[in-house]
C-alpha positions as CSV (number, residue, x, y, z in Angstrom):
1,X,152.0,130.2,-74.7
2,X,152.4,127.3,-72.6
3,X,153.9,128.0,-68.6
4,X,157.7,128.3,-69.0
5,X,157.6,126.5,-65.5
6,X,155.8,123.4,-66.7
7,X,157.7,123.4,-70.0
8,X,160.8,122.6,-67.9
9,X,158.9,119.8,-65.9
10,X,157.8,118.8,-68.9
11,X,161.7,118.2,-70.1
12,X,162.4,116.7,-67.1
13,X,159.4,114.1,-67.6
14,X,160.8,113.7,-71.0
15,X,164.3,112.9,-69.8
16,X,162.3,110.3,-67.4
17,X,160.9,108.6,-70.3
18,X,163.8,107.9,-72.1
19,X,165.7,106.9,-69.2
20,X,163.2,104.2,-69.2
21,X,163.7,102.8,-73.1
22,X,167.0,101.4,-72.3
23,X,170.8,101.4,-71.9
24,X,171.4,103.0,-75.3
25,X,171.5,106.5,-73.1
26,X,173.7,105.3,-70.5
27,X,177.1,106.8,-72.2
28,X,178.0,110.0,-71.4
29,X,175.2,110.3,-68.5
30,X,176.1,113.1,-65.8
31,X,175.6,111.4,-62.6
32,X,174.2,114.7,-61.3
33,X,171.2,114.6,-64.4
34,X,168.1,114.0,-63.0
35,X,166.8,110.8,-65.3
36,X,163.9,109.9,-62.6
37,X,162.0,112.8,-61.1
38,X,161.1,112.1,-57.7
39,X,157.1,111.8,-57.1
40,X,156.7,115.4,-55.7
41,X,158.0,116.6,-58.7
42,X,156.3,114.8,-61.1
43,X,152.5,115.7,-59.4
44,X,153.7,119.2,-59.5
45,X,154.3,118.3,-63.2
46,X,151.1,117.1,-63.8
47,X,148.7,118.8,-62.0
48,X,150.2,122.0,-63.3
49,X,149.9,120.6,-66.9
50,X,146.6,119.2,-66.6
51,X,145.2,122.6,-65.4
52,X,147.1,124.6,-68.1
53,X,145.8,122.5,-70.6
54,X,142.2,122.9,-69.8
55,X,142.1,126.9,-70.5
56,X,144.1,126.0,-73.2
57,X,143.9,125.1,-77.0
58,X,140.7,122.8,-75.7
59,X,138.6,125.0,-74.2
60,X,139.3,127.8,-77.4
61,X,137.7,124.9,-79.7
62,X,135.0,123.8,-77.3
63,X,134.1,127.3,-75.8
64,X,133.6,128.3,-79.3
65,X,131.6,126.0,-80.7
66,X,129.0,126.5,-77.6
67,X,129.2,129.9,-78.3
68,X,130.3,131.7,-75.2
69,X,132.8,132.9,-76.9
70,X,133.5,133.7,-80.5
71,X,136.8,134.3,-82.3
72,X,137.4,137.5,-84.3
73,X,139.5,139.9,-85.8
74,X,140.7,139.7,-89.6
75,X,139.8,137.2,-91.8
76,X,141.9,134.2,-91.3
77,X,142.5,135.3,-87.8
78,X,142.8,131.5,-85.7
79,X,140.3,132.0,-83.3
80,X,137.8,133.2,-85.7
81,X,138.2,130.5,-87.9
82,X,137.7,128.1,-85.2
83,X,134.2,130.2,-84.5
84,X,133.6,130.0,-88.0
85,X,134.0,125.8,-87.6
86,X,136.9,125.7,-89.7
87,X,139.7,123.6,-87.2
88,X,141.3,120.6,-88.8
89,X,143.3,117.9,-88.2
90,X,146.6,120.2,-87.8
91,X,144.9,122.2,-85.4
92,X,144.5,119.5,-83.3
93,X,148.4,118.4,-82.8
94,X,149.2,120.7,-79.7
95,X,146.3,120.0,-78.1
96,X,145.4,115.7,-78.9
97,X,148.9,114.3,-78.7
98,X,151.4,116.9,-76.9
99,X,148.8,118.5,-74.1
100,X,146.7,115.9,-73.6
101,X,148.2,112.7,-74.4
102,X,151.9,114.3,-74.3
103,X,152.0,115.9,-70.8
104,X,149.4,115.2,-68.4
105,X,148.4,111.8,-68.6
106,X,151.9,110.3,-70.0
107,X,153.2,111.8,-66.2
108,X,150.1,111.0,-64.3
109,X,151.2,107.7,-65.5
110,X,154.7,108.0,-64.8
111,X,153.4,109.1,-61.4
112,X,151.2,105.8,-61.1
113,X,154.2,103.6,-62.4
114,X,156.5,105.0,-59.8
115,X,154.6,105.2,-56.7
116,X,152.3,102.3,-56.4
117,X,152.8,99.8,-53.7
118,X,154.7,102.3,-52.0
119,X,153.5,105.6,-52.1
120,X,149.9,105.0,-52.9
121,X,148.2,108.4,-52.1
122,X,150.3,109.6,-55.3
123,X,148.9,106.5,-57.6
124,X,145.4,107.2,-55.7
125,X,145.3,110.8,-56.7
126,X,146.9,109.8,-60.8
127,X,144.4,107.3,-61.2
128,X,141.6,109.8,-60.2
129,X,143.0,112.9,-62.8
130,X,143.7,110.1,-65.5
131,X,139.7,109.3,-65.3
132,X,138.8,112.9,-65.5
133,X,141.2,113.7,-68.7
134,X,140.0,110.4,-69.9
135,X,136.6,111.4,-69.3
136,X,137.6,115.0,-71.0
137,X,139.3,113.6,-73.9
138,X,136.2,111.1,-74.7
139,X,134.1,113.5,-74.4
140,X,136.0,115.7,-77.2
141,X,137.6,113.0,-79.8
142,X,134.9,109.9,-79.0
143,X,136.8,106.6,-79.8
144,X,140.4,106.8,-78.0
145,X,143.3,104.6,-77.0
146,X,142.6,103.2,-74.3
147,X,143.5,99.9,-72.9
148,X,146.9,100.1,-75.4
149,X,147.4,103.7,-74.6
150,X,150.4,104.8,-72.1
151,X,152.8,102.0,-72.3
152,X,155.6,104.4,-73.3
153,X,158.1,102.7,-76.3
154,X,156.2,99.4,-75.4
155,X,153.5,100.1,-77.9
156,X,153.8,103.4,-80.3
157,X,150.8,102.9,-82.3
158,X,147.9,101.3,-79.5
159,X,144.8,100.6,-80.5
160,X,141.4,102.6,-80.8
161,X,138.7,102.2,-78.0
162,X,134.8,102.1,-78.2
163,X,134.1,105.3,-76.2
164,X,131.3,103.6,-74.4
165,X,134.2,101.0,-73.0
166,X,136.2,103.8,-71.7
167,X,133.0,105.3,-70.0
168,X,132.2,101.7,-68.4
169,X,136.0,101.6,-67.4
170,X,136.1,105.0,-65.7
171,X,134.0,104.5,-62.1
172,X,136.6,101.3,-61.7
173,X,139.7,103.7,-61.8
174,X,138.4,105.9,-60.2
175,X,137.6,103.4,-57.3
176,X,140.9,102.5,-57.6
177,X,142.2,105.8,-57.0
178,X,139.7,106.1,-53.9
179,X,140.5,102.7,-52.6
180,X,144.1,103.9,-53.1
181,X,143.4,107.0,-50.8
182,X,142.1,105.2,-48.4
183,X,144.5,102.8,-47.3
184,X,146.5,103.3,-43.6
185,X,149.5,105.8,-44.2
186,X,152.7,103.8,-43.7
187,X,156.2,105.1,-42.1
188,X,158.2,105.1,-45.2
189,X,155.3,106.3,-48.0
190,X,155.0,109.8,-49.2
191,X,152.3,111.9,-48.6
192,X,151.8,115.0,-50.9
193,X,151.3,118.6,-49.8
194,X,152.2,121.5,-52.1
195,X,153.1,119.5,-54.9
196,X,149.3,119.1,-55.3
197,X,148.5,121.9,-57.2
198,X,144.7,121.5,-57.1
199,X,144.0,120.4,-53.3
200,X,147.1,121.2,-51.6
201,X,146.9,117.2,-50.7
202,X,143.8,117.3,-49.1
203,X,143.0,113.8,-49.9
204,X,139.4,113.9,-48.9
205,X,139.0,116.3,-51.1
206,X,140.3,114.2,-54.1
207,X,137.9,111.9,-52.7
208,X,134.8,113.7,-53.0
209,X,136.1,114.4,-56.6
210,X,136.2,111.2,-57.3
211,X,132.8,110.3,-56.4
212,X,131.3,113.8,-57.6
213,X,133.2,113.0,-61.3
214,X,131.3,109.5,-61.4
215,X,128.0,111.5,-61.3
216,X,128.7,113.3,-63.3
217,X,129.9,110.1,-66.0
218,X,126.8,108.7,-65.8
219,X,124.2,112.1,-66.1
220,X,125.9,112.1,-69.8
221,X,123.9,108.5,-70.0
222,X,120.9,110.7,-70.1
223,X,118.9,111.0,-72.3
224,X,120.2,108.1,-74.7
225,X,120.1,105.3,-71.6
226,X,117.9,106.7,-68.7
227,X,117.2,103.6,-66.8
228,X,120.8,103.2,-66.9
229,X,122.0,106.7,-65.5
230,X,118.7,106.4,-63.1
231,X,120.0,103.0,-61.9
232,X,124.0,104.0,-61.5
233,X,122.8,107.6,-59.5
234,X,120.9,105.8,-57.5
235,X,123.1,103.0,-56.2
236,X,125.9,106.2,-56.0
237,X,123.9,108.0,-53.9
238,X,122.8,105.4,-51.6
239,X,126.4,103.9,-51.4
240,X,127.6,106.4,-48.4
241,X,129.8,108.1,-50.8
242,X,131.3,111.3,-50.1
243,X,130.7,114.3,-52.6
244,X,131.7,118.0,-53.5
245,X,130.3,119.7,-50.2
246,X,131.3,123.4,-50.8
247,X,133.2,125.9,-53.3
248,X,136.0,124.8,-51.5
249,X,136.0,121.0,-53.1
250,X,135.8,122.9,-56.4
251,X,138.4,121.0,-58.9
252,X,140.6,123.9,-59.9
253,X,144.3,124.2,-60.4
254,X,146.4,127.2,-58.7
255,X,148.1,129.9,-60.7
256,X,150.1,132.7,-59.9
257,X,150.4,136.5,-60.5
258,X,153.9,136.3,-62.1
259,X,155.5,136.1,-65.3
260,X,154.3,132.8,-67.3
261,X,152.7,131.6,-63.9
262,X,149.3,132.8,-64.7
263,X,146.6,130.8,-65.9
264,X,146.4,130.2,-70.1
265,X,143.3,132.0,-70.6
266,X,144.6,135.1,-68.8
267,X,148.3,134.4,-70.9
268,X,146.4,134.1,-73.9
269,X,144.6,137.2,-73.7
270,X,147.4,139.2,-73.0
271,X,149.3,137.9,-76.2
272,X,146.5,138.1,-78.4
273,X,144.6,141.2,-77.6
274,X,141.3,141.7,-79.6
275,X,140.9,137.9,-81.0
276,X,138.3,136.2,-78.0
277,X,135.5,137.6,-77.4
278,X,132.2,136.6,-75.0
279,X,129.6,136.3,-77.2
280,X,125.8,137.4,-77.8
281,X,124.6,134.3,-77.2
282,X,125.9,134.0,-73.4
283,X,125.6,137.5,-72.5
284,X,122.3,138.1,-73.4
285,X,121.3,135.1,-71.6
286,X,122.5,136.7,-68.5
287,X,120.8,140.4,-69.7
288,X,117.4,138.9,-70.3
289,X,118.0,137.7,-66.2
290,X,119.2,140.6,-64.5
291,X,122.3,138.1,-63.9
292,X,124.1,139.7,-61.0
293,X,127.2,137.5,-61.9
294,X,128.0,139.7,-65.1
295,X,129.7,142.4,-62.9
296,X,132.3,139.4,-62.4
297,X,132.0,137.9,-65.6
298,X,132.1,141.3,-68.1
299,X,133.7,144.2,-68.4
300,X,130.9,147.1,-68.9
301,X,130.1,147.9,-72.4
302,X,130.2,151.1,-73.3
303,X,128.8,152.1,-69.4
304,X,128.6,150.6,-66.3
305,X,125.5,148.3,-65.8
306,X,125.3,147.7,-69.1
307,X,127.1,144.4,-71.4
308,X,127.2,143.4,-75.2
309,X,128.4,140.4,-76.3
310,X,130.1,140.0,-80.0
311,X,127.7,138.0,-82.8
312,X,129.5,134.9,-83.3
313,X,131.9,134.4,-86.5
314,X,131.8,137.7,-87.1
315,X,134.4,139.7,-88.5
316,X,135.6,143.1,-87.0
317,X,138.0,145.7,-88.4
318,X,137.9,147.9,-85.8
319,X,138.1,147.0,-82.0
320,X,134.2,147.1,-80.9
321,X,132.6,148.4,-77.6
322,X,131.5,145.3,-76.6
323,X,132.5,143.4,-73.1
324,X,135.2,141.6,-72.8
325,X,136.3,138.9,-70.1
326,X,136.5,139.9,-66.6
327,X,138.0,139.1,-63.4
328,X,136.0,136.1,-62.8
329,X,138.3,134.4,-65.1
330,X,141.6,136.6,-65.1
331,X,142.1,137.5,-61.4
332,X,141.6,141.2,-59.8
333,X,141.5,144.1,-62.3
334,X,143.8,147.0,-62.4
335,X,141.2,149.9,-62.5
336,X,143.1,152.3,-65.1
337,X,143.5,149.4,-66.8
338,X,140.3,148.1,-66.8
339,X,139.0,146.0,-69.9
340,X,142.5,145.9,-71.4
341,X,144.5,143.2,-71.9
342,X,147.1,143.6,-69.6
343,X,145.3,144.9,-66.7
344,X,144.6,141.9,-64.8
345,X,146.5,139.4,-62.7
346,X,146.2,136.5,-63.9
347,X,146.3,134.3,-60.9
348,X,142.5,133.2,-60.8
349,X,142.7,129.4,-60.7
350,X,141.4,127.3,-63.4
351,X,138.2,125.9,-63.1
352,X,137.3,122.2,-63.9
353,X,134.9,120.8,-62.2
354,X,132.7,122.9,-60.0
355,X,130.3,122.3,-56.6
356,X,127.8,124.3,-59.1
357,X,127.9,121.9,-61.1
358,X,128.1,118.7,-58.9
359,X,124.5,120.1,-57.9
360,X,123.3,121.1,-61.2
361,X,124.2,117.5,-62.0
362,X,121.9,116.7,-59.2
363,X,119.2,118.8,-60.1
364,X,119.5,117.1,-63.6
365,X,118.5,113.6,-62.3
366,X,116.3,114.1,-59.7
367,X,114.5,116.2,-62.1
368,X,114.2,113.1,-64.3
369,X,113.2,111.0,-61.5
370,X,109.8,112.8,-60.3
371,X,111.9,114.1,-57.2
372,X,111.2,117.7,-57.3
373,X,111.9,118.6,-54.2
374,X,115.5,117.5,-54.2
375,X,115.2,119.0,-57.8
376,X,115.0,122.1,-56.0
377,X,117.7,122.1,-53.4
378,X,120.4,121.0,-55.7
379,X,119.1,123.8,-58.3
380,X,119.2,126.8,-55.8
381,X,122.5,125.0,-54.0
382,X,123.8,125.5,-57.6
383,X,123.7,129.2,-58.5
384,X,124.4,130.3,-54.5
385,X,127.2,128.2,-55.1
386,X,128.4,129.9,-58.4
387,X,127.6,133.6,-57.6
388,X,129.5,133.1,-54.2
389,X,132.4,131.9,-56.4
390,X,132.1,134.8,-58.7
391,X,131.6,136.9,-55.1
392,X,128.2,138.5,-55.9
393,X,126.7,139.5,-52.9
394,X,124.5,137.7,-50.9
395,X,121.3,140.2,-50.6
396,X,121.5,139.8,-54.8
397,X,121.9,136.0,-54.7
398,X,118.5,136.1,-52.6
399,X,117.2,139.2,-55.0
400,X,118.0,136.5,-58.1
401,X,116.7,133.4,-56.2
402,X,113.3,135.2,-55.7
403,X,113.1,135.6,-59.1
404,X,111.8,133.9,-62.3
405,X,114.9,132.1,-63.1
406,X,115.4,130.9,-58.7
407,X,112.9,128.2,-59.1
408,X,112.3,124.9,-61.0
409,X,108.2,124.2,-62.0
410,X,108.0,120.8,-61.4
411,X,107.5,119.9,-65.4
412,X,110.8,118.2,-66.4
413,X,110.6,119.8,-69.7
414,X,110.2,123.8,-68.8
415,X,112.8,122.6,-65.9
416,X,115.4,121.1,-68.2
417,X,115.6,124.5,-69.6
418,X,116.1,126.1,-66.5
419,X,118.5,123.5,-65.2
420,X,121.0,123.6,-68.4
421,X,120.8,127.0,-68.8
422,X,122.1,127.5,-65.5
423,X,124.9,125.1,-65.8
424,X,125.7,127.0,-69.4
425,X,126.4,130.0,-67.4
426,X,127.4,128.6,-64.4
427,X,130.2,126.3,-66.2
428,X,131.6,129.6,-67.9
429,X,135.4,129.1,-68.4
430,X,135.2,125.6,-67.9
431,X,136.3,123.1,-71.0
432,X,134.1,120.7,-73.1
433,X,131.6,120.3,-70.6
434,X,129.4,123.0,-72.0
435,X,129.6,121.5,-75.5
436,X,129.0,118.1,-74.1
437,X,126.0,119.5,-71.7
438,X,124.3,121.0,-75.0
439,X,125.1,118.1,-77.6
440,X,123.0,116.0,-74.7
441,X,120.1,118.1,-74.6
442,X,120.6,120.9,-77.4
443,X,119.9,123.8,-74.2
444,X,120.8,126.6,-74.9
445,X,119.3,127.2,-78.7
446,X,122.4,128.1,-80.7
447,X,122.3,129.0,-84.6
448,X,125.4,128.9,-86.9
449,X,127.7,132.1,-86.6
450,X,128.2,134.4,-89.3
451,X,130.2,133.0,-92.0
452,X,130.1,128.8,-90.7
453,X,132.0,126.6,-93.0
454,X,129.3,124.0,-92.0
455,X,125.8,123.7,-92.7
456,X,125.0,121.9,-89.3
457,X,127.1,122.7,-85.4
458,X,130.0,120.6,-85.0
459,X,129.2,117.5,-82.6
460,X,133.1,116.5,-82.2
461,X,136.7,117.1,-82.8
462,X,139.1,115.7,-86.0
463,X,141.7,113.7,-84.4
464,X,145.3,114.9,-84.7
465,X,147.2,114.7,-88.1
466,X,150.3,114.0,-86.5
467,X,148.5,111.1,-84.8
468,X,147.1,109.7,-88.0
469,X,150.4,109.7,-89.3
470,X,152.4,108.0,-86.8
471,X,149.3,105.4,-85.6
472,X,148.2,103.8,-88.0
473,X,144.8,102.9,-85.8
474,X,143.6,106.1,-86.6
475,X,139.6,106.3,-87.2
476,X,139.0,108.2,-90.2
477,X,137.5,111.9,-89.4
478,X,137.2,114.4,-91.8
479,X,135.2,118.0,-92.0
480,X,132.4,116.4,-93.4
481,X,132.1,113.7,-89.9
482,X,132.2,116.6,-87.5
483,X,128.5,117.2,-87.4
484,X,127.6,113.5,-87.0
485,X,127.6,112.1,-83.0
486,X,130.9,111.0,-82.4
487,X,130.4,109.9,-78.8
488,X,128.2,107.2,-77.5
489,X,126.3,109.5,-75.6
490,X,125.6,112.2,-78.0
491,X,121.9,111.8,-79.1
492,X,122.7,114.3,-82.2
493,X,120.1,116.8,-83.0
């Protein structure tokens, strides 16, 4: 499944690696091999992994489990086992230690090692991503190497951090990164451009990221340390900081309409047909709404104006009329083709961090601080924000704005509700925050699908066999531990 493209990057980051363990690999060596990738090469790397990976195996598991989408097909089918709460530790190897761990941030710390001090906007930019997959990957597995982890050969088997230490650690790299960004260009440093695959080396973009993914570290401090996340927001918002100011700042990586160039949720589809499925739970959210982003979002099911959503865990024999993913996630539709699986582009980038979100996030605290007003703004900046992504037109943004679902109340509690329901839809194809967003606040109400191996929903992800057998550090994590909070922040139910 994974980008032929960044498999071969991948190799070459591989052959950088072991270039690096010592002179063992020095016989034979064809002067012409290329044992260290130059910078430009290596941020292509990475930014193109790092994007893959996030419609990848880690938004299947996560998506899943918040139930906009459900696995199906026959029984044992992957994807509806995962619905169905039954992943385990195997499951987790592609994603934990070769997507994750493996690709993106072993060369966005290849990237760091070989570029700072003299090509710092390439260390700024690594130090920023490494924060957000750290962020990502605490989010999903709680405790994590950490202060041990990316030392190559150095140290094979690094020790576990607290996930609260990692969150404290994160605002400091990424104020590296910034502070990075920010120094004076010099004659001889490189400056990146196309090798950026998310901003094209717009470094005040990568900025603004920077700052906007801090807020968003400390809303997950609510509600389990309010004065906290009030007292961080605050001082963040008052520190002349520069945040997401458009869909244009959105954190999204840039795929193309070619042979294993498109994005992995469009290459999945296409590969397996019929097994992932939007589900009840999100589509009838946006029926009960008049949502004019389901045009985008849904293929019509079985006529046009109207969508259906599959029950979650459910198993189907037969291919049903329901709605299927649209162009919002897959790129522009060919219209014979419309609904199937091979009738789309495929070059819609990957979303990862939205402006929707940035002001959903806002909306969140100032909600929680008595400041409705702002409340407001943010909340209505939000979903103009996400319909103009998913281009809905602008008389029905206003149409949807002047309706019930436009305006927060002023009670926190009815406005909560409205706020996280919002970014549920909003965040649509976007990984693990979802999950995280309801595991903080249990919005939207979700119910165990149809045939759960669990008796409770699934608050965090096994760690990776492979892992457990080659690190002895390893927490413990089996089945039974998935419902339990695994992350600091998680308040459970």
């Amino acid at each position: 499944m994974k980008n032929t493209t960044y498999k071969v990057l991948g190799l070459i980051m591989l052959l950088f690696v072991l270039g690096a363990c010592g002179d063992f690999l020095n016989v034979n060596v064809s002067p012409n091999s290329t044992v260290s990738p130059p910078a430009r090469t290596i941020l292509a790397a990475a930014t193109g992994e790092l994007g893959f990976h996030m419609g990848s195996d880690i938004h299947r598991f996560t998506s899943e489990w918040v139930q906009q989408f459900t696995g199906a097909g026959a029984a044992g089918t992957q994807t509806l086992e995962y619905a169905r709460f039954n992943v385990t530790a195997t499951d987790m190897n592609n994603c934990f230690r070769g997507g994750i761990w493996g690709d993106a941030l072993s060369d966005f710390q290849a990237l760091r090692l070989a570029t700072e001090g003299t090509s710092p906007k390439y260390s700024g930019i690594a130090k920023i991503a490494q924060a957000f997959l750290f962020s990502i990957a605490v989010d999903a597995w709680g405790d994590l190497p950490f202060t041990e982890a990316l030392k190559y050969g150095a140290n094979v088997t690094p020790k576990y951090d607290k996930s609260e230490d990692i969150y404290a650690a994160l605002p400091g790299l990424i104020d590296e990164g910034i502070a990075d960004l920010n120094l004076p260009n010099s004659l001889t440093e490189l400056v990146p451009g196309a090798d950026d695959l998310i901003y094209g080396g717009n470094l005040s973009r990568w900025i603004k990221f920077g700052n906007s993914l801090k807020l968003r570290i400390y809303i997950k401090y609510y509600p389990t340390n309010s004065a906290f996340a009030d007292a961080q927001i605050a001082a963040l918002l008052a520190s002349g900081a520069t945040f997401m100011a458009s869909n244009a700042d959105n954190f999204s990586c840039a795929f193309e309409a070619s042979v294993n160039r498109t994005n992995a949720i469009d290459q999945f589809e296409k590969s397996r047909n019929n097994q992932f499925w939007p589900t009840t739970t999100i589509v009838d959210i946006m029926n009960a709404n008049a949502d004019p982003r389901r045009p985008f979002y849904f293929t019509a099911s079985p006529a046009a104006g109207q969508y259906t959503g599959l029950t979650p865990g459910i198993l189907i024999t037969t291919t049903p009329s329901t709605s299927r993913m649209h162009t919002y996630l897959r790129g522009a539709s060919t219209p014979a083709a419309n609904g199937g699986a091979n009738g789309y582009a495929g070059d819609k980038a990957q979303r990862m961090f939205t402006f929707a979100e940035h002001n959903l996030n806002l909306a969140e605290y100032y909600a929680r601080t008595a400041q409705p007003a702002l409340a407001q703004t943010a909340y209505q900046a939000a979903i103009t924000a996400s319909m103009q992504d998913a281009t809905v037109l602008a008389a029905d943004i206003t149409t949807y704005l002047a309706g019930p679902k436009g305006s927060l109340t002023g009670t926190l509690a009815t406005d909560l509700v409205l706020i996280m329901t919002e970014k549920y839809v909003s965040n649509y194809g976007v990984a693990v925050q979802p999950w995280s967003d309801w595991r903080r606040t249990n919005i939207p109400t979700l119910v165990l699908p149809v045939g759960a191996v669990l008796t409770n929903l699934p608050r965090i992800l096994p760690y990776s066999d492979l892992e457990r057998v080659t690190n002895p550090n390893t927490p413990p994590r089996d089945v039974a531990n998935l419902t339990s909070p695994g992350v600091f922040w998680d308040p459970g139910n």
